[in-house]
MMTF fields as JSON, N, C-alpha, C and O atoms, coordinates in Angstrom:
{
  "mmtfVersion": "1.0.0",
  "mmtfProducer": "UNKNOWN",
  "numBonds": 319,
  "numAtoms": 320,
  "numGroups": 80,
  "numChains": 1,
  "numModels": 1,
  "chainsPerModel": [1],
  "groupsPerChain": [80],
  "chainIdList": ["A"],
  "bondAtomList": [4, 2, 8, 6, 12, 10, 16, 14, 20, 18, 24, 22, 28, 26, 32, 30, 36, 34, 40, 38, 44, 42, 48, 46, 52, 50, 56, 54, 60, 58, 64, 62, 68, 66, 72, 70, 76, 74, 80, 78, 84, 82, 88, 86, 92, 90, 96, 94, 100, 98, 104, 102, 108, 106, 112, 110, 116, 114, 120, 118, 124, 122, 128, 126, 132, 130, 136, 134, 140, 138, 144, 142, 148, 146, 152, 150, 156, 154, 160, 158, 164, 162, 168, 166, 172, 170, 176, 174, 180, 178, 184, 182, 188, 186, 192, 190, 196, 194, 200, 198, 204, 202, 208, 206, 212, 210, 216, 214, 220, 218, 224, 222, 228, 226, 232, 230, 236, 234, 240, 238, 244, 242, 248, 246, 252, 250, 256, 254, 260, 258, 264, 262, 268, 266, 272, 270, 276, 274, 280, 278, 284, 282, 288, 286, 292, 290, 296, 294, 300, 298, 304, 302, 308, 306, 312, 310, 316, 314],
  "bondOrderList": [1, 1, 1, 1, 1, 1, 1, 1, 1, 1, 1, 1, 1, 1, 1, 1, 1, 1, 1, 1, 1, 1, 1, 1, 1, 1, 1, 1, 1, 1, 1, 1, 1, 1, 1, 1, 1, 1, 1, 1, 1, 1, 1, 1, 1, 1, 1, 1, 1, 1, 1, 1, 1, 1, 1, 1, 1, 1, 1, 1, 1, 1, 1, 1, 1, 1, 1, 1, 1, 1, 1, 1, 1, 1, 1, 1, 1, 1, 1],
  "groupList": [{"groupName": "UNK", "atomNameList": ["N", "CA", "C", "O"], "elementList": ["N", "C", "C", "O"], "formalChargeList": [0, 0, 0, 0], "bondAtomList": [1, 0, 2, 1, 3, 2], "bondOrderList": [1, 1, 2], "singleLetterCode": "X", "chemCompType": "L-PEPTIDE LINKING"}],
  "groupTypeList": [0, 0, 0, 0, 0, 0, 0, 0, 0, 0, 0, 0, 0, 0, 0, 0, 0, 0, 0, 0, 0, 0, 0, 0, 0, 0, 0, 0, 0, 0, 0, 0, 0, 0, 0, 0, 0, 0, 0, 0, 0, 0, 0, 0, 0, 0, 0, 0, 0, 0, 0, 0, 0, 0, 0, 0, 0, 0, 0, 0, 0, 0, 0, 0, 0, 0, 0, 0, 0, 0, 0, 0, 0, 0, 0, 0, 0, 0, 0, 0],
  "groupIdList": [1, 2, 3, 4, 5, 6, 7, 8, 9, 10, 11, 12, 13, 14, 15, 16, 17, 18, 19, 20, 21, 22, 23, 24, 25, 26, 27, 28, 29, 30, 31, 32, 33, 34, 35, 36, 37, 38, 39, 40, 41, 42, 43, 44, 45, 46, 47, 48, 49, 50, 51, 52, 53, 54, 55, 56, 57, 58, 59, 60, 61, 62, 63, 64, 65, 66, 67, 68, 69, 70, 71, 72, 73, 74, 75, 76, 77, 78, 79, 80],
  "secStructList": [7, 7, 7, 3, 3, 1, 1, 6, 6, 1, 2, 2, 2, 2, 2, 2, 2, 2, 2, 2, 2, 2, 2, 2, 1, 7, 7, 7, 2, 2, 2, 2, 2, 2, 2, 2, 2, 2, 6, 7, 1, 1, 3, 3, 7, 1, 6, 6, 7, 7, 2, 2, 2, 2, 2, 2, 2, 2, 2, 2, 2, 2, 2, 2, 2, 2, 2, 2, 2, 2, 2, 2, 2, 2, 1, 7, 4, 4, 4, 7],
  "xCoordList": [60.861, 60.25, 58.737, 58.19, 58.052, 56.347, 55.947, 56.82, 54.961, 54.39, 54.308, 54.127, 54.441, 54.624, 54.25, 54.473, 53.683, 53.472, 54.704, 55.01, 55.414, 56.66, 56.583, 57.644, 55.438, 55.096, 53.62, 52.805, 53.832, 52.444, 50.761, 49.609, 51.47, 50.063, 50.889, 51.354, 51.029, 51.155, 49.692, 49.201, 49.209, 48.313, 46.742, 45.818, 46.373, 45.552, 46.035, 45.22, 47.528, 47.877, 47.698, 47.578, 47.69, 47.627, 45.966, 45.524, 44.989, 43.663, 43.103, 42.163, 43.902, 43.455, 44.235, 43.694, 45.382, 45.85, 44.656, 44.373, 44.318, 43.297, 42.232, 41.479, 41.777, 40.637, 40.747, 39.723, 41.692, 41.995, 41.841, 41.296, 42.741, 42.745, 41.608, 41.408, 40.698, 39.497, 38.697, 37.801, 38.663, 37.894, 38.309, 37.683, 39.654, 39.997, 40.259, 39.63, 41.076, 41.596, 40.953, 41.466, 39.645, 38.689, 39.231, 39.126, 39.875, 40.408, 39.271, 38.42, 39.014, 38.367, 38.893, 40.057, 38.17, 39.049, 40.254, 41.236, 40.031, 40.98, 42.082, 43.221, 41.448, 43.258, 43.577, 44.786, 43.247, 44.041, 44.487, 45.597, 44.047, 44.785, 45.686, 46.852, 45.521, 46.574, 48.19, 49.347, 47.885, 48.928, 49.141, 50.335, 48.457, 49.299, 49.895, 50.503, 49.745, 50.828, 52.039, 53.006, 51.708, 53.108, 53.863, 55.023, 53.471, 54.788, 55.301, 55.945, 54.96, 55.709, 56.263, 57.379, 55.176, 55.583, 55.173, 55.648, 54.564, 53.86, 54.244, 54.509, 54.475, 54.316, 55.624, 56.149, 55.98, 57.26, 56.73, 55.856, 57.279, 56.965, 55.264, 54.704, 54.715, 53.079, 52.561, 51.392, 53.966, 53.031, 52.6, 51.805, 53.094, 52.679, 51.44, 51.325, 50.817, 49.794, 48.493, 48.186, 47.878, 47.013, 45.912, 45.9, 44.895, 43.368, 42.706, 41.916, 43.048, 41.85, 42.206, 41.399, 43.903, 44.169, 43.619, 43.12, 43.728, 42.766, 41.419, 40.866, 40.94, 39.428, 39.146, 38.358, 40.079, 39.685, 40.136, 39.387, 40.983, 41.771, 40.648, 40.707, 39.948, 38.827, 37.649, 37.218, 37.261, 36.28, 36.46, 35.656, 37.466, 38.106, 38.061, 37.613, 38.796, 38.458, 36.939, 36.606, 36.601, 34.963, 34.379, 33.595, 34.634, 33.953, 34.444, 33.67, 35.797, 36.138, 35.564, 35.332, 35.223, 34.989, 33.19, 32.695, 32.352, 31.078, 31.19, 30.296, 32.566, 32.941, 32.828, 32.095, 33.562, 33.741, 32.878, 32.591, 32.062, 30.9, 29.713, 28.825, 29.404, 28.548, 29.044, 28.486, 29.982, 31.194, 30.335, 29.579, 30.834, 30.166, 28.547, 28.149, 27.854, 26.301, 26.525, 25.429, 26.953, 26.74, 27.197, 26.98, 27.828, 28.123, 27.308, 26.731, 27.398, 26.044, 26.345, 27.449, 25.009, 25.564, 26.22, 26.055, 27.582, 28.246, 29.769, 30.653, 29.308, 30.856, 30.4, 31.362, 29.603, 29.958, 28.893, 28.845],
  "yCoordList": [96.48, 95.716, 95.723, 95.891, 95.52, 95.759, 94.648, 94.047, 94.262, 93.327, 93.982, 95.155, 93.354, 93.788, 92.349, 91.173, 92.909, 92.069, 91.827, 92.843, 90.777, 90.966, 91.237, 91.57, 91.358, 91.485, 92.48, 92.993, 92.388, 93.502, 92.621, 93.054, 90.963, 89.997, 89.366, 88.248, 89.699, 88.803, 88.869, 87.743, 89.479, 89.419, 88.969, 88.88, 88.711, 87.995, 86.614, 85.696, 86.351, 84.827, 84.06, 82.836, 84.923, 84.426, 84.267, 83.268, 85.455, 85.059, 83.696, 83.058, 83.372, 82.42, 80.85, 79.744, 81.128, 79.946, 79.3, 78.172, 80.578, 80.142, 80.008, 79.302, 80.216, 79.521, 78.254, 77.579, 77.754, 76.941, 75.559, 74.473, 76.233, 75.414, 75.006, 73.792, 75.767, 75.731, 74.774, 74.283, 74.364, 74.303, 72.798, 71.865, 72.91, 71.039, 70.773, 69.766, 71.269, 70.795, 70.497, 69.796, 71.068, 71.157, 71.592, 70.882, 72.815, 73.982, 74.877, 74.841, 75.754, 76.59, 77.922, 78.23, 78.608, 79.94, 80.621, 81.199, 80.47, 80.598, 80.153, 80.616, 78.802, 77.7, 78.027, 77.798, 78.338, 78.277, 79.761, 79.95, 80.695, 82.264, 81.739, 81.832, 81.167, 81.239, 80.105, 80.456, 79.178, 78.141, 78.91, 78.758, 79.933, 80.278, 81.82, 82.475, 82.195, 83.238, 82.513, 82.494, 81.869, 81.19, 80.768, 81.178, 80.002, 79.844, 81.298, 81.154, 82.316, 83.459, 83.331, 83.63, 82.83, 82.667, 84.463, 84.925, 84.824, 86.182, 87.004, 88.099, 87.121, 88.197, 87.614, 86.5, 89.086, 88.986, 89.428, 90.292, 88.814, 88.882, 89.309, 90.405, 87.817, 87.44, 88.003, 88.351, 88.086, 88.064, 89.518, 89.877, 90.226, 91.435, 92.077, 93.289, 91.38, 91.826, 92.376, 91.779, 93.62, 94.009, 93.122, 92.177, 93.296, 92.919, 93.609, 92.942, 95.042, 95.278, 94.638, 94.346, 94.255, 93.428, 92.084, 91.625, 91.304, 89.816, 89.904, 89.169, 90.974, 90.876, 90.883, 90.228, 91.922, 92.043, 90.798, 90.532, 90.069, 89.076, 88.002, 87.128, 87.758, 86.592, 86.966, 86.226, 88.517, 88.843, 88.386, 87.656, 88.879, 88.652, 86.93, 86.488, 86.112, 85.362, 84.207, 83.145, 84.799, 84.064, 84.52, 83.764, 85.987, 86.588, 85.105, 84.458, 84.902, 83.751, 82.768, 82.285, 82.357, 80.918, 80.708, 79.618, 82.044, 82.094, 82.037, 81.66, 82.518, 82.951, 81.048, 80.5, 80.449, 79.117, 78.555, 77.926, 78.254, 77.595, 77.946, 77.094, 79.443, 79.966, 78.808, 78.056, 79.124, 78.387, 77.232, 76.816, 76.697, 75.268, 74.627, 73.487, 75.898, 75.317, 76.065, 75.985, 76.358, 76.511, 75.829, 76.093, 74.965, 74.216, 73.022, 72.516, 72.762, 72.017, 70.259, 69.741, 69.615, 68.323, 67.944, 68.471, 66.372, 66.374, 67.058, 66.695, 68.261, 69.149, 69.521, 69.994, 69.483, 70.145, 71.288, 71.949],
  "zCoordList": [-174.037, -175.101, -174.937, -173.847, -176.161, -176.24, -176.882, -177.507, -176.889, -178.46, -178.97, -178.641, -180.465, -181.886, -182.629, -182.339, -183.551, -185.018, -186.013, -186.638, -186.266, -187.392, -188.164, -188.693, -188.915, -190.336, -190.437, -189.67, -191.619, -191.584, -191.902, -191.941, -192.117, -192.444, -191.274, -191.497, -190.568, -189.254, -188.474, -188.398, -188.122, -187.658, -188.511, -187.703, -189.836, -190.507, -190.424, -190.327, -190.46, -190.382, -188.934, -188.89, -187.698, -186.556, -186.326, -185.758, -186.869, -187.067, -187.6, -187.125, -188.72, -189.659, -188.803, -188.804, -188.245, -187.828, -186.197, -185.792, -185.76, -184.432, -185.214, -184.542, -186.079, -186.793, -187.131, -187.028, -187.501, -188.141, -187.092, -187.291, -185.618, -184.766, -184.301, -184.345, -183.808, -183.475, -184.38, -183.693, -185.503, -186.518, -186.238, -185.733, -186.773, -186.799, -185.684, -185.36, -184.628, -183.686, -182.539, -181.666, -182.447, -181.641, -180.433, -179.433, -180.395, -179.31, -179.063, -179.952, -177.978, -177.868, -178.198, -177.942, -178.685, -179.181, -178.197, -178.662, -176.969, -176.052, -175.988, -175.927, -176.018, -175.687, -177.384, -177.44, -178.45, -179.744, -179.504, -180.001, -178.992, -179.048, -178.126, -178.512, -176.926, -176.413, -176.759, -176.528, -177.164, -178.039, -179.165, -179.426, -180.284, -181.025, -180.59, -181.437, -179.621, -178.872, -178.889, -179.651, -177.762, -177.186, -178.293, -178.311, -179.287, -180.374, -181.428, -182.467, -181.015, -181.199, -182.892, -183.316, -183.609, -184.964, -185.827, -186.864, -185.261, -186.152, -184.948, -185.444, -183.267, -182.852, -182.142, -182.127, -181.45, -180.267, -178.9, -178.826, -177.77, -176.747, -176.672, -176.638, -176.664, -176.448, -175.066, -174.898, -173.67, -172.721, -172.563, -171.695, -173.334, -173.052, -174.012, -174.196, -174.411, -175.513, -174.374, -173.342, -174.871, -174.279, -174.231, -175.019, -173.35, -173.254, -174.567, -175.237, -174.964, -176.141, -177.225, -178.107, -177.281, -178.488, -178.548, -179.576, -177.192, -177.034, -177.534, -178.353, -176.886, -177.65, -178.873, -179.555, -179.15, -181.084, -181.784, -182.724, -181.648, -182.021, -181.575, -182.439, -180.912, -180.298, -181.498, -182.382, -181.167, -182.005, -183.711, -184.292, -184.227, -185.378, -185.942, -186.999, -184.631, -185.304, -185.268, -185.792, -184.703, -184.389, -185.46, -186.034, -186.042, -187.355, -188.447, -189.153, -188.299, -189.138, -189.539, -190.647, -187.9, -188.219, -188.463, -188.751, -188.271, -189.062, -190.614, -191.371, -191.004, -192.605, -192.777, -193.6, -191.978, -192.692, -192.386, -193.405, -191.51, -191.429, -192.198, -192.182, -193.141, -194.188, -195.63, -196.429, -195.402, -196.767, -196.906, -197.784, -195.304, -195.641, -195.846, -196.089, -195.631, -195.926, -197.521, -198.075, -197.917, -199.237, -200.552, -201.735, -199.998, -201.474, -201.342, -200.38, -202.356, -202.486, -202.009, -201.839, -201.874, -201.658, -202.675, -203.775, -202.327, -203.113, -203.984, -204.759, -203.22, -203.484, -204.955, -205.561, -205.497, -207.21, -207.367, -208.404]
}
């Protein structure tokens, strides 16, 4: 057995869910890659995921969470 992705947006949804964590949960990108491994919702057998896949997956989602923090200086005060 290898890791694998179940789906073919499995891996944008596991990006977006460690963003997510990070964001509200106030996780460090680490402890959220690593809590959303372990619940094995998008991938199978987590412990075997490479190092170049960790990185890109860290990188990826840090690209994220600049995406949401741009978001948020841009709307205006007020929300409208």
């Amino acid at each position: 057995m290898k890791f694998h992705w179940i789906k073919s947006t499995s891996r944008a949804c596991f990006i977006s869910a460690v963003a997510i964590r990070v964001h509200v949960g106030k996780m460090t990108i680490d402890q959220a890659i690593d809590h959303t491994l372990s619940l094995e919702r998008q991938c199978k057998n987590p412990h075997l995921i490479s190092q170049r896949e960790l990185k890109s997956l860290k990188r990826e989602a840090e690209d994220q969470l600049h995406k949401i923090q741009e978001t948020r200086r841009a709307v205006p005060a007020g929300g409208r």
